[in-house]
C-alpha positions in Angstrom: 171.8 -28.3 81.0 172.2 -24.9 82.1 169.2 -23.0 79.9 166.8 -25.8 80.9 167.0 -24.8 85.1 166.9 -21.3 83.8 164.4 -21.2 81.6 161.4 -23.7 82.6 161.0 -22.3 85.9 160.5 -18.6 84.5 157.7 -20.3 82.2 156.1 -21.6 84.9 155.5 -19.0 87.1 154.8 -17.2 84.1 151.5 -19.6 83.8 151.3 -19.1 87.2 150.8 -15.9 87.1 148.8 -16.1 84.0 146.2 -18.6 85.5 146.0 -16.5 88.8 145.1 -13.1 87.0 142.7 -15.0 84.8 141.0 -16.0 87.9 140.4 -12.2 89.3 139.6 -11.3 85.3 136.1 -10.8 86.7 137.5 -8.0 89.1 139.3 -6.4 87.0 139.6 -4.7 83.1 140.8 -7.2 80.7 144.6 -6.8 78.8 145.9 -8.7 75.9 148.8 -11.9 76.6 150.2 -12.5 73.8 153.5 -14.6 72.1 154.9 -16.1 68.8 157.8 -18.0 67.6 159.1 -18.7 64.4 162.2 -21.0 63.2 163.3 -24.1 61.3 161.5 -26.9 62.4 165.3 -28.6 63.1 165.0 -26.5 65.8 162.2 -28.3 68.0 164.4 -31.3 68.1 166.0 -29.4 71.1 162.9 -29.1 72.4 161.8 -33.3 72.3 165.5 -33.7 74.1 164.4 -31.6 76.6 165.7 -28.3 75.8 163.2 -25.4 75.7 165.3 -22.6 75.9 164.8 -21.7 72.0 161.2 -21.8 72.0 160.4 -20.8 75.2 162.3 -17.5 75.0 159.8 -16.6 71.8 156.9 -17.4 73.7 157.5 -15.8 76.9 154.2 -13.5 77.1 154.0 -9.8 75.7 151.1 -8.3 77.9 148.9 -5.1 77.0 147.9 -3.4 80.2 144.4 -2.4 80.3 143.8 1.5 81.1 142.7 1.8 84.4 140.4 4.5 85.1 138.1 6.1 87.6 136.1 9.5 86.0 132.9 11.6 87.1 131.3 14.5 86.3 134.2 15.6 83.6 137.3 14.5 85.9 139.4 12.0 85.5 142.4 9.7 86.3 143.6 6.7 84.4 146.7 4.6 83.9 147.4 4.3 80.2 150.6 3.2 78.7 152.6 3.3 82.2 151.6 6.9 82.3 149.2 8.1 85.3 147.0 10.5 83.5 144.6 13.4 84.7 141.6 14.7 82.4 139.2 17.6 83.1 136.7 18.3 80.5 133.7 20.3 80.8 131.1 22.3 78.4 131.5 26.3 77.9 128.1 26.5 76.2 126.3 24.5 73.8 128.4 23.9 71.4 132.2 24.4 72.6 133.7 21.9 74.8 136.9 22.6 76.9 139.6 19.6 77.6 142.5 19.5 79.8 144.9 16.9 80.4 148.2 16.7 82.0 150.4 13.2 83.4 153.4 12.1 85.5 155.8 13.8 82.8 154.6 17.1 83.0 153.3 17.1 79.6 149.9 18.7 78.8 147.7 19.6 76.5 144.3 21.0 76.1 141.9 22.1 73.6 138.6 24.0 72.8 136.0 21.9 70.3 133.7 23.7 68.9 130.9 23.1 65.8 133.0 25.0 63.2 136.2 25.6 65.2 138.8 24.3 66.6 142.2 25.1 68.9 144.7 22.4 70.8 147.5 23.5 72.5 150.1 21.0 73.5 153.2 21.7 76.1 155.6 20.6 78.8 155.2 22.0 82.3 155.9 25.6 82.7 157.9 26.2 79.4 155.9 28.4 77.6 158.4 28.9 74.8 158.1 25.5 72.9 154.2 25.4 73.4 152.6 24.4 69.8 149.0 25.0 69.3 147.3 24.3 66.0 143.7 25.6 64.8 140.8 25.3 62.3 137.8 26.8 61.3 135.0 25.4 59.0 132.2 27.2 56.9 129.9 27.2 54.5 129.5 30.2 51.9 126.8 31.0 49.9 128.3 30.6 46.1 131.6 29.9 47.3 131.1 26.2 49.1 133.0 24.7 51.9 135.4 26.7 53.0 138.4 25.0 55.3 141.3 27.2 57.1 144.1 25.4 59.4 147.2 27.4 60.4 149.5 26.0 63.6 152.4 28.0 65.8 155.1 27.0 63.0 153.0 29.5 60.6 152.3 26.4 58.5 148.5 26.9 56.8 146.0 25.0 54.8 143.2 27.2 53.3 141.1 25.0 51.2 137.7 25.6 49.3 135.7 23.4 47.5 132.5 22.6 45.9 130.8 19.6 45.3 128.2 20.8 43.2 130.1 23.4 40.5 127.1 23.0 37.7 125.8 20.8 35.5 126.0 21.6 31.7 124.2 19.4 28.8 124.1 16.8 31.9 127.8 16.7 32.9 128.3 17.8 36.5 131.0 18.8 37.9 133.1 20.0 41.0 136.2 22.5 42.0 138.5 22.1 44.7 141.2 24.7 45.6 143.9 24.5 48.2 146.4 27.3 49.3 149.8 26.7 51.1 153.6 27.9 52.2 154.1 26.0 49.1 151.8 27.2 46.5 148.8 26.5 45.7 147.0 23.7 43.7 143.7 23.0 42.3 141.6 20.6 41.2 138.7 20.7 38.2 136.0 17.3 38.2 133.9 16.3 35.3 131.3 13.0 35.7 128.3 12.1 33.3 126.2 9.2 33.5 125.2 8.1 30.3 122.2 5.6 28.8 122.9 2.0 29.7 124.6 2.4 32.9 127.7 3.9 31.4 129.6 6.7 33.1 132.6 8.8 32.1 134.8 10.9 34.7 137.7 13.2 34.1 139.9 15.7 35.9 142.6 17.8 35.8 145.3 18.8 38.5 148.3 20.3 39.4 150.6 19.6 42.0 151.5 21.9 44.7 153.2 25.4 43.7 153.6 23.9 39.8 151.3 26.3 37.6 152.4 24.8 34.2 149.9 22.9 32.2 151.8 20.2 30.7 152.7 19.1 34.7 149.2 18.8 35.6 147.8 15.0 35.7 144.7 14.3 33.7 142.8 11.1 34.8 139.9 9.9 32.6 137.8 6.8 32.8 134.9 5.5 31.0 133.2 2.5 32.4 130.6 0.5 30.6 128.0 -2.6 31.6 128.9 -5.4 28.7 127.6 -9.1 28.5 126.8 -9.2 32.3 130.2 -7.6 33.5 131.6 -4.4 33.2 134.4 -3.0 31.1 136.4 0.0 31.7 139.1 2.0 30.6 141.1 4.6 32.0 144.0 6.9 31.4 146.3 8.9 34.1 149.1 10.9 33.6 151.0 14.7 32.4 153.2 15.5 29.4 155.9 13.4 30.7 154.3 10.4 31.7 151.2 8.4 30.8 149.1 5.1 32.1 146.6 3.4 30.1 144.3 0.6 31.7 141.4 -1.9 29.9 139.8 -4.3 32.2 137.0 -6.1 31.7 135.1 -8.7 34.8 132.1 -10.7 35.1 130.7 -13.6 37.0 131.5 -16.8 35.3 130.4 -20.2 36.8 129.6 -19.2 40.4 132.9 -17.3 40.4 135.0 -13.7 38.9 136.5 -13.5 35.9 139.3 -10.8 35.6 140.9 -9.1 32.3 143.3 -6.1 32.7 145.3 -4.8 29.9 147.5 -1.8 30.8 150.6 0.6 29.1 152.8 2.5 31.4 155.7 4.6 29.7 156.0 2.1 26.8 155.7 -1.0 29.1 152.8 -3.2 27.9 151.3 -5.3 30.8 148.5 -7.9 31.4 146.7 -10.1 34.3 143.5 -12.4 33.3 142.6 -14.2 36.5 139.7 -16.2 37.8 138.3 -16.9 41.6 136.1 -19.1 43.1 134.8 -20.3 46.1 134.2 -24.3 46.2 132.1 -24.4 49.5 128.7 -25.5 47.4 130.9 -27.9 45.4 133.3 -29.7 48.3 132.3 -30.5 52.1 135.0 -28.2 53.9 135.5 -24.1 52.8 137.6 -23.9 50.0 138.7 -21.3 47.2 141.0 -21.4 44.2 142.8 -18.5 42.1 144.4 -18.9 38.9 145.9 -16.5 36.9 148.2 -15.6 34.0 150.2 -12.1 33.5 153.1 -10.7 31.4 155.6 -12.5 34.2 154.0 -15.7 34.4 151.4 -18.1 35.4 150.4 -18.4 39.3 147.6 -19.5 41.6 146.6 -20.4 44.9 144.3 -22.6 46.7 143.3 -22.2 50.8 141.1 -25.1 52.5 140.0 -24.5 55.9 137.3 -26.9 57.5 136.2 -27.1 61.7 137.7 -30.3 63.3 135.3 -29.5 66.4 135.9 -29.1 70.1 136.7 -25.3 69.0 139.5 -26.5 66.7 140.0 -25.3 63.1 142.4 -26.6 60.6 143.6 -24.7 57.4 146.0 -25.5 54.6 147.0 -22.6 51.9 149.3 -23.7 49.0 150.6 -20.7 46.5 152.5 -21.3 43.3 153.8 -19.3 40.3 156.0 -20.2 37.2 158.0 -17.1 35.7 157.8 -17.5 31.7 161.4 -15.2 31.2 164.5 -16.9 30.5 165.0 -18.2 33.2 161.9 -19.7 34.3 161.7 -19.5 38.1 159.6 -22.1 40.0 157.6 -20.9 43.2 155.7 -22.9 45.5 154.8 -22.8 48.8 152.2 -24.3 51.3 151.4 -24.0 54.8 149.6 -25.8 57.3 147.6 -24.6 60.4 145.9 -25.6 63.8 144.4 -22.9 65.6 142.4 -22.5 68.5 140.9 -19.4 70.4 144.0 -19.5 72.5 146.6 -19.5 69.8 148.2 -21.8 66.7 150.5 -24.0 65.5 151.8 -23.5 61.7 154.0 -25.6 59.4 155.6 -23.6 56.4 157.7 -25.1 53.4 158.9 -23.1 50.2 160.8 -24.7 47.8 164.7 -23.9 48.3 164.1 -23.7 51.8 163.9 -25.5 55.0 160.2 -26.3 56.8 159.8 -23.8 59.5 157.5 -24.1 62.4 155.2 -20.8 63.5 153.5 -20.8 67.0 151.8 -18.0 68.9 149.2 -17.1 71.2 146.6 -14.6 71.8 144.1 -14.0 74.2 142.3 -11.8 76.4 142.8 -12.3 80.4 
């Protein structure tokens, strides 16, 4: 008897409290009340005997402070995270804007924003021998192209150029992208041509950071072309190690999408045809099914939702799969759910398992 005198009070002056801020919410910044619960549905038994201790401990509210602020003319202060904050910004010319802020912990930082440049500096009080700063600079050069630098206190840098537009020869275009580090360096070379009939065919080559041989570099290819109202594609990624090899082919098929994937990955041949539809023009609530094969097994999964009114929705979602190995594993698993703009209730059963109950809540005040 104990946790029931313990526990129902604190819920109700919880509400209390609840329905009391909600009533100033017109005064003051909204913040998120939230709680959930989850266990076996055993469990709520306790509950119809009169002991709430279980649930109501999972529902007691989690609440997201707003961040209270008051600002003008580039000062301000505001409560953010439990942390009072102060913030000065203001503009050094046209183009470079200056920010300062600093809160309760002593911790700062500030930084300079410009078009093409950058510096923040970040710190704690008055030590000035752990300060980190971090800065970048952007350009644009004439037969060069975009031209990146970013370098920090740790003498960690990033000097990256690339161009979008490389050339175009016999009507393939294609683009560069190089990137300098501590580590190395790594580039990467683009190819794409369109071709009659809405195909297209892109490549590239790559190598990782600091590895200059050719045979570690990764090659991806695709070649994608419109067939019989869908489109079919196939692709290839990989180095002299290691190589993945796709098909797929998708199309609409009676009001929904057909799916056909075919793929070999170091010797491993695998496959996934699949179809989805939505039933809402063929049934009088929101529906959609998904059915699908692959090299494990045959699954699919159905959802019905449908409005019961007064701001009330109901939903049910049922998944199942059969494993076609030796052992042929059975899956299945549905789930029922009332929700509300407040919160929901949710009833869950997978086979091998007990039901379990799901409730939460969710709302601004």
């Amino acid at each position: 008897m104990a946790p029931r005198r313990s526990v129902l009070p604190r819920v109700a002056v919880l509400a209390g409290l609840v329905v009391g801020v909600t009533r100033l919410g017109s005064l003051s910044p909204t913040y998120a009340v939230k709680g959930s619960w989850q266990g076996n549905a055993s469990a709520l038994k306790d509950s119809v005997k009169g002991d709430f201790g279980t649930v109501a401990s999972g529902l007691a509210p989690h609440v997201t402070f707003p961040a209270v602020s008051y600002s003008r003319e580039g000062v301000a202060l505001f409560v953010d995270d439990g942390h009072l904050n102060a913030d000065y910004t203001t503009k050094l010319d046209g183009d470079t804007t200056f920010n300062l802020r600093v809160n309760d912990e002593k911790a700062w930082k500030a930084s300079l924003l410009g078009h093409d440049a950058s510096l923040r500096v970040r710190g704690q009080g008055t030590d000035l021998e752990n300060l980190f700063w971090e800065a970048s600079q952007d350009s644009s050069v004439e037969d060069v192209g975009d031209v990146r630098v970013e370098f920090n206190s740790d003498k960690a840098y990033n000097l990256t150029v690339a161009r979008q537009k490389l050339a175009e020869i016999a009507g393939v275009h294609l683009d560069a992208k190089v990137r300098a580090t501590n580590a190395g360096v790594t580039g990467r070379l683009g190819a794409r041509r369109a071709m009659p009939g809405g195909a297209e065919a892109t490549y590239s080559v790559e190598n990782p950071v600091g590895v200059y041989e050719v045979g570690r570099s990764t090659h991806k290819a695709r070649l994608s072309v419109p067939v019989a109202g869908g489109k079919a594609a196939v692709s290839f990624e990989g180095d002299s190690s290691s190589q993945a090899y796709e098909g797929s082919y998708g199309r609409g098929v009676a009001g929904g999408h057909a799916d056909l994937r075919v793929s070999h990955t170091d010797g491993a041949v695998g496959y996934n045809v699949s179809y989805a539809r939505r039933l809402a023009d063929k049934l009088p609530v929101d529906a959609g099914v998904h059915l699908g094969i692959d090299d494990e097994g045959v699954y699919g999964q159905v959802i019905v939702s449908r409005d019961l009114g007064h701001g009330i929705e109901a939903e049910y979602e049922a998944n199942s799969r059969l494993e076609l190995g030796n052992e042929q594993q059975k899956s299945l698993s549905h789930a029922l759910k009332l929700s509300n703009k407040l919160g929901y209730a949710q009833l869950v059963h997978s086979n091998g398992e007990a039901p379990r109950v799901r409730m939460g809540y969710d709302f601004d005040a």
